[in-house]
N, C-alpha and C positions, 0 to 999 in steps of 0.2 A: 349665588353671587349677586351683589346689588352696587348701586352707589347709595355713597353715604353724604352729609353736610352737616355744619354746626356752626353757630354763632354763640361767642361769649362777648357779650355788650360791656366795655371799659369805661365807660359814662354812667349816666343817670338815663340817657334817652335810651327808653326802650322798643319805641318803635322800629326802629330798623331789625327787630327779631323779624319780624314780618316778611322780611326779606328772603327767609329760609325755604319760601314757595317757589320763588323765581329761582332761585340756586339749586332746587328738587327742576324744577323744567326745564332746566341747561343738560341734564343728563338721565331724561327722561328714557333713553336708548339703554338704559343700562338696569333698569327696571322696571317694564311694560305689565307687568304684574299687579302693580298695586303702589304706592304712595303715601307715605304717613309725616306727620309733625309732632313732634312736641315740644313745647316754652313751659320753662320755669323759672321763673327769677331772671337772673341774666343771660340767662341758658336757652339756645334752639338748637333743641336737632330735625334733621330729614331723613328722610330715607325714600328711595325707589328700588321698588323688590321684584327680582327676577325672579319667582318659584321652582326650588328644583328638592329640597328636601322638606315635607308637610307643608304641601299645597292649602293646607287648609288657612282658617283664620288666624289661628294659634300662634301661626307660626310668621305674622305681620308684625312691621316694627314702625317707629322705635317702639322697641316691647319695654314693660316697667314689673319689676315684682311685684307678690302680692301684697306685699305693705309700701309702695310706693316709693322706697330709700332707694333702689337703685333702676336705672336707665340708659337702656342700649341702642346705640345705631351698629350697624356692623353690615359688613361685606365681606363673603369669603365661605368657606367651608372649613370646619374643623371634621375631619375625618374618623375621627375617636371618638366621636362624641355620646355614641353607645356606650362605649366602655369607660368611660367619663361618668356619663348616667347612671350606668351602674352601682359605681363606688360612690355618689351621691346622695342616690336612694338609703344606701346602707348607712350614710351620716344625718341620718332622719328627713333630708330635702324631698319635696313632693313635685310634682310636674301636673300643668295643666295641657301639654304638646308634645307634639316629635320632633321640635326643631332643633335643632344644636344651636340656633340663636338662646335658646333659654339655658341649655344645659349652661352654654358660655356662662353668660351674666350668673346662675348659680354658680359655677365654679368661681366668678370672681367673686361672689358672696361668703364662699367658703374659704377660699387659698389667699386670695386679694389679689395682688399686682404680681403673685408668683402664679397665681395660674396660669399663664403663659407659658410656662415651660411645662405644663401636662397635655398641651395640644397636639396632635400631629395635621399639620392643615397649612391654609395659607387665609390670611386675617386680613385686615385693617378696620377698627375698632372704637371707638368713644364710650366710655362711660359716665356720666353722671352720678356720684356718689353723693346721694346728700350727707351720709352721716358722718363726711371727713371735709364734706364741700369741697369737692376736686372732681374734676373732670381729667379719669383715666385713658388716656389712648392709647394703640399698641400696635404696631404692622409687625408681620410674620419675619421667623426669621432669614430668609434669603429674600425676601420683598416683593414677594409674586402680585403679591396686591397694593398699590399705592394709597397713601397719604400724603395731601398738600395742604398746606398750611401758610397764612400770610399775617402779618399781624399791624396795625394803625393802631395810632391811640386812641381811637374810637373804638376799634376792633379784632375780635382775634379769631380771624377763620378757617376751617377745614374742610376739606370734600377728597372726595373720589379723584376729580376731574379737573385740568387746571380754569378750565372754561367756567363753572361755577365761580370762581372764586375771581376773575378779569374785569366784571363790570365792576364789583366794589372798588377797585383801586380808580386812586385819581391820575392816574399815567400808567402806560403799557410798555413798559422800555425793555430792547433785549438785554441779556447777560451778556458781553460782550468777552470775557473769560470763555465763555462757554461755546461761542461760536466762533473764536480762533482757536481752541481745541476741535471742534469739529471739523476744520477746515485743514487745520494740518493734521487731522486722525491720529492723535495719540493716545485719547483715554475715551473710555467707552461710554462710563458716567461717574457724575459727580456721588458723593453720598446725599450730600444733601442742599446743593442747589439745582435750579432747572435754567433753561432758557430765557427764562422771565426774573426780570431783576425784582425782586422782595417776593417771589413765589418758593417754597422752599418744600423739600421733603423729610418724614420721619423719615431717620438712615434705615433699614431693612434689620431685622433684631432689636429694632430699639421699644423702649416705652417713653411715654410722656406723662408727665401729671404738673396739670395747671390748678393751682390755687386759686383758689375763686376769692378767698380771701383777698390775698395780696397781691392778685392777677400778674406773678409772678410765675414763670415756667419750666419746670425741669427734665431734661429728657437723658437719659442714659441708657447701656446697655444692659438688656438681659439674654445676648448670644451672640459668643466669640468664637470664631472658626478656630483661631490659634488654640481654643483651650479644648477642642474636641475629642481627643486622639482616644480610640476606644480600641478594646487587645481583641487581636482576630488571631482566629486559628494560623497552626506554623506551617501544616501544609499547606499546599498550593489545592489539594482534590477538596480541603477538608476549607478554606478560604471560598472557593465556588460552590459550594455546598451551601455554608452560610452566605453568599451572595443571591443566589437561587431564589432561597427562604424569604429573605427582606424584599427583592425586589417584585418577587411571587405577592407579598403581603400586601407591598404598597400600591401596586396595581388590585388589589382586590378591594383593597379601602379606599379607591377612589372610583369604584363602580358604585357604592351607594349612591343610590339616585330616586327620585320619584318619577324621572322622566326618564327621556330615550339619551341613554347615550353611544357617544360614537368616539371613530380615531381618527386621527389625520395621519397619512400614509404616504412619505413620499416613497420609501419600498428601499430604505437603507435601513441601517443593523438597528437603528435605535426606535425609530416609529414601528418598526415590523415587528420589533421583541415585547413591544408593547399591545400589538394587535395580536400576534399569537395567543399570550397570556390572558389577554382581557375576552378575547371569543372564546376561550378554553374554559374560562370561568363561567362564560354567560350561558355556556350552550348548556348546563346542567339544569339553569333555572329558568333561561326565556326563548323561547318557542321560534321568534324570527330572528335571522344572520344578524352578526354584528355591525354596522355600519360602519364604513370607512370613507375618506374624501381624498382624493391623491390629485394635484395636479400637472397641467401635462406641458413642456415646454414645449413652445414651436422651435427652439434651437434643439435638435435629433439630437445632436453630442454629448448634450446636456441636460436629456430628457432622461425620468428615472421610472415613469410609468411601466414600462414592461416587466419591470421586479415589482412592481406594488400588483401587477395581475398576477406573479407568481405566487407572491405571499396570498392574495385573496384566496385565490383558486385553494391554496395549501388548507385555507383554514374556515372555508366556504364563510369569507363575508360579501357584503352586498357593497358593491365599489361600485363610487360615485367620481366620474372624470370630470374635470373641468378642463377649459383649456383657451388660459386668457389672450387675445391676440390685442394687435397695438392700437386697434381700435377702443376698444374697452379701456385699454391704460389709456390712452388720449382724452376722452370722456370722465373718467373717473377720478385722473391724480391728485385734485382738486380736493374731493369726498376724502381721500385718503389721509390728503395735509390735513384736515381737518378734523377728521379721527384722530389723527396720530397727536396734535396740538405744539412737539416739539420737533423741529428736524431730522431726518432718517438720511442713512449715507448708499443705500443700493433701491434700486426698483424692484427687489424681491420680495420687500415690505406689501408692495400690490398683490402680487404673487400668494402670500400670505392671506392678504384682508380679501381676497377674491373667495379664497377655500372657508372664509368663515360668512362670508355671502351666503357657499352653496351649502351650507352647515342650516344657516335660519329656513332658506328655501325646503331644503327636507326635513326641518321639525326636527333636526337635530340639537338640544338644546344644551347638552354635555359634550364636550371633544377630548380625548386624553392627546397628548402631545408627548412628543420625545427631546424639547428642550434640557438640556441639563447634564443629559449623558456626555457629551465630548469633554465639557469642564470636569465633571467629576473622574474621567477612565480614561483621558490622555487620548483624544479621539483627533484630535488635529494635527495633521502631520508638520505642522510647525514645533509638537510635544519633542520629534526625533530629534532633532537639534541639540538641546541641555539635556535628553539623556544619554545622547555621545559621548557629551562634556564629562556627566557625573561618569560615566566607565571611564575615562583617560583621566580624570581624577584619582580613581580609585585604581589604576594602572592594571584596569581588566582588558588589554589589548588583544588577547586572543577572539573573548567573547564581543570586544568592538568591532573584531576584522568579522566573525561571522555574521552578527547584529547587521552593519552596514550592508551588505550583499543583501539581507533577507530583506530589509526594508526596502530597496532597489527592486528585490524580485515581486516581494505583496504589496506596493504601492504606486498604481501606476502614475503618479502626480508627482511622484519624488526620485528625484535623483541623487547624486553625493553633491554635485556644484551646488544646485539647489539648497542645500541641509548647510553648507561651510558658509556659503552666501548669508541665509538668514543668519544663521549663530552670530559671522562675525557683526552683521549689520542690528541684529536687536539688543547686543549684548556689550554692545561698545558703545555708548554713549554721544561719545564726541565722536563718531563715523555716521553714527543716525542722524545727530545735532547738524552736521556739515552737509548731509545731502537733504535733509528740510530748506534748510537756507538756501542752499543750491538751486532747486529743483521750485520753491514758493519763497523766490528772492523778492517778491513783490507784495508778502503778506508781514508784516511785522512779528517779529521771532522775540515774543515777550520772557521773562521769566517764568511764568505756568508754564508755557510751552517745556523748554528747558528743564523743570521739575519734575514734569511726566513722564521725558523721555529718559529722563535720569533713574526716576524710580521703576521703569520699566523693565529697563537695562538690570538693575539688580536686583528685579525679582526672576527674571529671568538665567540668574547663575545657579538659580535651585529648581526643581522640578515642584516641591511640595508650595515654595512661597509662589510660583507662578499658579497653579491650579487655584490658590486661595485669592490670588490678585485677579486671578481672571475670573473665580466666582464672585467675587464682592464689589470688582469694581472694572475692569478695564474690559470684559468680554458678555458675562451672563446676565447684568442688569439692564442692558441695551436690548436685551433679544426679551427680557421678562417686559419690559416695557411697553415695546413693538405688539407683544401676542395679546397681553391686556387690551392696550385701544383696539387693534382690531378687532378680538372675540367680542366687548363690550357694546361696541359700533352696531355690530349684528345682533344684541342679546345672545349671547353664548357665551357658556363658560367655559373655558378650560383648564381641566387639573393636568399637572405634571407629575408621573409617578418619580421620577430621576431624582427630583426635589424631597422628597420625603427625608427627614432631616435623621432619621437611622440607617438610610442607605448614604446620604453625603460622607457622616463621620463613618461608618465602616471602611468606602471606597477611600478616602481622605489617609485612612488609618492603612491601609494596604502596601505592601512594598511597589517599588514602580513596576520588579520582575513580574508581577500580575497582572498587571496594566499593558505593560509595553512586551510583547514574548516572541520569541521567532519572524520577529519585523511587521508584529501586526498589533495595531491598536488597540484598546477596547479588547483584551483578550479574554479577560474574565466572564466579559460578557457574550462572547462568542463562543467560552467553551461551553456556557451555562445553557446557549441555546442551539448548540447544533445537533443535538437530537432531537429538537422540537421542530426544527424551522429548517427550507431546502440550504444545501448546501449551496447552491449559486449566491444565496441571499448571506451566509454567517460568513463565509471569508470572501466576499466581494473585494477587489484591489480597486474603485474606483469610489468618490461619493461626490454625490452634489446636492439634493436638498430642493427645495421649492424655489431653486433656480428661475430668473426671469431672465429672457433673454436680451440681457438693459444694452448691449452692445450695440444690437441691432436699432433696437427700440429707441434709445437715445439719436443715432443716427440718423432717424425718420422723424426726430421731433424735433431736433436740434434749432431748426426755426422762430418756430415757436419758443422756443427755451431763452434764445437769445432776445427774443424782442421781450418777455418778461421780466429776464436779467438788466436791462435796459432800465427799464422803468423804476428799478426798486434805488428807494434812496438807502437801506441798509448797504446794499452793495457799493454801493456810490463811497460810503462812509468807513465800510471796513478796509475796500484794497487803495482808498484815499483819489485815485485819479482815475481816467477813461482810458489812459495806456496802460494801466495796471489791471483794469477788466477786462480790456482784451488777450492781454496775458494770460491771461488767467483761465479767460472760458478756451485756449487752445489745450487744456488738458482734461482730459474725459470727467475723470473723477471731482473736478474742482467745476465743471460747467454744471453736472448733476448736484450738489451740494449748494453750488449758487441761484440754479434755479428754484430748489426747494425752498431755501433761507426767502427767496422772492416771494414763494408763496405761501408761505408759513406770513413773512411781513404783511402781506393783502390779508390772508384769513384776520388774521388776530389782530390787525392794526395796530401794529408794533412802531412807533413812532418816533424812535430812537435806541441808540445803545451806551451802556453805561460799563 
């Protein structure tokens, strides 16, 4: 994993390619390995390189073939790229490396703009074609890895990082869309804008190809979740079997590595089934424990450490505790807005960039993560809701009356008031609309707002259109975003087995019965590992996650918080008056969101909203 940049010059002055050095040392954190440029014509790319697969020279970019036609920046991991190699060689291609950066650019030599769909990985891309004069780019398809891009009629920029790409522009202005969705929490992320008005993203599955000719740019899809649907076995034994295998697989192709890699462990069903698998693979070939990182909350109720020393102990890795107190957040939340570059709605984001801290500190330079599982296996007990629905749809009221009980019995966070509560309030539009207004009668109730909640509402009367709303756009792009800047911040990469785009469409393709079973979530994957993994740990009734204890924490800052909020003229500007910020910061979650926006506006000198 690296960061990447690129300049296409839309003038005649070609001096500002030059500029591609200073846009490589904005995200220097993100490849302490090494450094490279190349110009051509109107063309600069950068690159800064993390080393994790062919540490050698070979595998340094931007890398160019041996006849010079084509040229790559790239970030990411293509996991296949052995087997990629393979079938390359046999169409007469030669290699001077082991990197999957070249197999890449061979494949795109070979396939073109479809090799893309022979990856299994997570990407973000540039190519410079001379012999069609186009500059190809391409982000992976669920979006684990970013591209931003801005364009002047001077210039048409990309990077990794939005920080590369803020000095070019001649004003810093926020999205002002973007930060009254974040304010009333309705959508998680946009596809393809940010925080930053004319800073923009490739949507996640997409490609682009800019004309250098016509300096004209087109970007379209090449991955649609709607069109996924792959045939899975009709048994249920004979379903987990084939689950097993893929998710067995995809955990094995993201242990290639040159370096040390490790897991993050908060000791719930999803990071545990990931450390079992991954130490069970490793202890065949490498000599020392697996490594793991769990952290530990100072709130006891909400501490999940004692299950990740179970799982350790189960599978002898070598568990690394951390355990951030409100000193460290006090100190640090500063570092974090500025990793982070757009707004975050909880302090568990700390929480997170603290465990990729203690990741660099032990030379851990790989982490597998269990992001991904809840979206794809109905892991959030907000799932039990619209699958009520779909039984009293389907007038299965017997298997509803026992369903309900079981999930009352296996889920200590959910009640039936709870389940009829959420249903009726996410799933009725004008009852959500009325308590936003209600409840942030002092924030302007735009039409985005309104369209959010609208489109929420009906994705939410289907189990299948919610899973795909909440992987593409309202749930899992916000968390893929989050673990980027953090791991990145530290030099760390992390793969996601969850994401491997043959286990998304299998689980996608699955009946909900497999999913949702005897009132416990995530069943497939409990059955898959309860003979690997302690029974305490596969039907757990409780979960929490790298939990910060923001309750407390905010409590003891709130000071400080308020004399920040104070000062920011953004806040001044969104809730319009000083009775309307006081308002405002008397509820927890909207004092935390306004403090951050305060310092997101100081890091980034954001100077207005548009």
């Amino acid at each position: 994993m690296c960061g990447i940049a690129g300049i296409i010059q839309l003038n005649d002055d070609r001096s500002h390619l030059s500029k591609i050095e200073e846009m490589m040392a904005r995200a220097a954190h993100r490849g302490p390995d090494g450094q490279g440029v190349f110009i051509s014509g109107k063309v600069a790319f950068g690159h800064r390189r993390l080393s994790i697969i062919d540490l050698t020279d070979s595998g340094a970019q931007p890398m160019s073939d041996e006849l010079n036609q084509y040229h790559i920046t790239y970030n990411g991991e293509i996991y296949n790229y052995l087997e990629i190699k393979q079938q390359l060689v046999k169409y007469g291609y030669s290699f001077r490396g082991d990197s999957d950066t070249e197999v890449l650019l061979t494949a795109y030599r070979h396939w073109g703009e479809a090799c893309v769909s022979k990856f299994n990985g997570m990407w973000s891309f540039a190519i410079l074609d001379c012999v069609r004069n186009i500059v190809f780019s391409s982000r992976d398809r669920i979006g684990e890895k970013p591209f931003y891009f801005h364009r002047s009629p001077e210039q048409f920029l990309f990077a990794s990082e939005i920080r590369q790409i803020l000095p070019e522009m001649l004003r810093i202005t926020g999205n002002r869309a973007m930060l009254d969705r974040f304010l009333f929490g309705v959508s998680g992320e946009d596809f393809s804008d940010t925080f930053f008005k004319g800073v923009h993203k490739l949507p996640a599955g997409h490609n682009m190809v800019f004309d250098l000719f016509t300096d004209q740019m087109r970007v379209y899809p090449f991955y649609n979740l709607e069109e996924t649907k792959v045939s899975v076995p009709q048994t249920f034994e004979a379903q987990a079997e084939a689950f097993q295998e893929l998710f067995s697989d995809s955990v094995r192709l993201r242990l290639r590595s040159d370096v040390t890699v490790g897991t993050c462990l908060s000791g719930g069903l999803d990071s545990s089934s990931i450390a079992c698998m991954a130490s069970s693979y490793l202890s065949e070939t490498v000599a020392q424990p697996f490594k793991a990182i769990t952290a530990v909350s100072t709130d006891r109720s909400r501490d999940e450490s004692g299950f990740a020393k179970v799982v350790a102990e189960a599978n002898g890795l070598e568990l690394h505790l951390i355990k951030p107190e409100y000193d460290q957040f006090r100190s640090k939340i500063r570092n974090v807005v500025k990793a982070q570059e757009e707004p975050f709605g909880t302090a568990s984001i700390f929480m997170q960039y603290e465990v990729m801290s203690s990741a660099k500190a032990n030379s851990i330079k790989v982490l597998l993560d269990g992001q991904g599982a809840d979206e794809l296996l109905l892991g959030y007990e907000r799932y039990f809701a619209p699958y009520m629905q779909q039984l009293i749809r389907r007038r299965k009221f017997k298997q509803l009356w026992q369903q309900a009980k079981n999930i009352n019995a296996n889920n200590a966070f959910v009640s039936f008031a709870g389940l009829a509560k959420y249903y009726g309030y996410f799933n009725s539009s004008s009852i959500r609309k009325w308590r936003l207004r209600q409840k942030f009668h002092f924030l302007p109730f735009s039409d985005v707002i309104s369209q959010q909640v609208e489109s929420y509402a009906l994705n939410s009367r289907d189990l299948s259109d919610l899973q795909r709303s909440e992987i593409t756009h309202s749930n899992l792009p916000p968390l893929l975003r989050f673990e980027d800047k953090n791991a990145m911040w530290h030099s760390v990469e992390t793969r996601l087995p969850y994401l491997d785009h043959r286990l998304i469409e299998f689980c996608l393709s699955l009946p909900v019965e497999s999913k949702i079973a005897h009132g416990w979530t995530k069943y497939i994957l409990r059955h898959s590992m309860e003979k690997k993994m302690p029974e305490e740990i596969v039907w757990r009734t409780n979960k929490f996650g790298f939990e910060a204890p923001q309750s407390s924490w905010v409590q003891a800052h709130t000071p400080e918080m308020l004399k920040v909020i104070s000062s920011s003229l953004l806040v001044q500007t969104l809730l319009a008056s000083e009775t309307h910020v006081k308002q405002a910061v008397l509820i927890p979650e909207l004092l935390w969101k306004l403090y951050i926006i305060s310092l997101w506006e100081d890091e980034f000198k954001v100077t207005d909203i548009a």
